[in-house]
N, C-alpha and C positions, 0 to 999 in steps of 0.2 A: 375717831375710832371706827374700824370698817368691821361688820356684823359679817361671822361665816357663816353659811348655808351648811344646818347640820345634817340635811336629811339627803342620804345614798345618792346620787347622781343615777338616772334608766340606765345608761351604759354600764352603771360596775352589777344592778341589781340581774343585768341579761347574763353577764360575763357569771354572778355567782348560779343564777338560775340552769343555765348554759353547765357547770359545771356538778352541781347538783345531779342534773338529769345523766350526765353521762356515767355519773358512780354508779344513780339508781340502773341502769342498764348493764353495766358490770356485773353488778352485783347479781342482778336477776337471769345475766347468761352464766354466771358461775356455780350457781344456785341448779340449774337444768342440766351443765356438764357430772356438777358433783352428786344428782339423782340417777343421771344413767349409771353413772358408777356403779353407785348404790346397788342399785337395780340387777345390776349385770353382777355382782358379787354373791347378792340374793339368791339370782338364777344358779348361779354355780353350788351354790349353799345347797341350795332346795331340791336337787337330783336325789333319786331314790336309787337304790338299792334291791333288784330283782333277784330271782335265783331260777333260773330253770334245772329239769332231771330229764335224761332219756325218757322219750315216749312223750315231752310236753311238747307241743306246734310250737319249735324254735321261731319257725315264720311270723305269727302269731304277736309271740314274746315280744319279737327284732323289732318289728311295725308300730306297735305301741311306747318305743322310748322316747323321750324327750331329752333337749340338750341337760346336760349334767348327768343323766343316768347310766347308773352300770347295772350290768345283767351276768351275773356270774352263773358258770354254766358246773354241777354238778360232775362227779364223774362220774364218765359210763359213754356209751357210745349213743350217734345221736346220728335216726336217720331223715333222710330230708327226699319228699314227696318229687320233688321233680327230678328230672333225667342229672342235670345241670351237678358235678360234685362240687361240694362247699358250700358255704350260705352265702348266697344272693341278697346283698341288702341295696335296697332302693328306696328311694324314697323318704330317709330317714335322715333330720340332717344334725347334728350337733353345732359350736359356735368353737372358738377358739377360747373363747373364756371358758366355755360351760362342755366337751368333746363329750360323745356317749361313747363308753367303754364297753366293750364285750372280752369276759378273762375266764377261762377256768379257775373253778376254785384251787385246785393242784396242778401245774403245769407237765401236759402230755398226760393225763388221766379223760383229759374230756376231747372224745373225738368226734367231729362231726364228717 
């Protein structure tokens, strides 16, 4: 009668180890794609809602949004301090997930 060797052979203990490790790395890059998600659904979430009126420093207003926000502009006429017609926005940037909106509250009531 010939006695088997019950205990795991190194090779199949590497091959499970070896394959262990590669789920745990799945898992932990699936884990980091599915928080930016998160994250960037958040941001989108988390945009406020401003309101400016004639006579507020539209400039002012523009320069402080962040991605996701919108700034609705009251009606009434809206004058702007430099030579330049129109509002000049620089600087200011939104994402494609999260875009910053500038709308009149009535469409053709808010002029700048």
């Amino acid at each position: 009668m010939q006695m088997r060797n019950t205990q795991p052979s190194s090779k199949r203990l590497s091959v499970i180890g070896l394959l262990f490790l590669v789920l745990l790395l799945t898992a932990l890059c699936l884990t980091v794609v599915l928080s930016q998600q998160t994250q960037e659904l958040h941001q989108r979430a988390a945009g406020n809602t401003f309101f400016a009126s004639p006579g507020d420093n539209l400039m002012q207003k523009v320069s402080s949004l962040r991605p996701g926000d919108t700034l609705i502009l009251k009606d009434g006429t809206y004058y702007m301090t430099n030579t330049t017609p129109g509002l000049q926005v620089q600087g200011v940037f939104g994402t494609a997930a999260a875009p910053i909106t500038i709308k009149a509250a009535n469409d053709g009531k808010a002029i700048i």
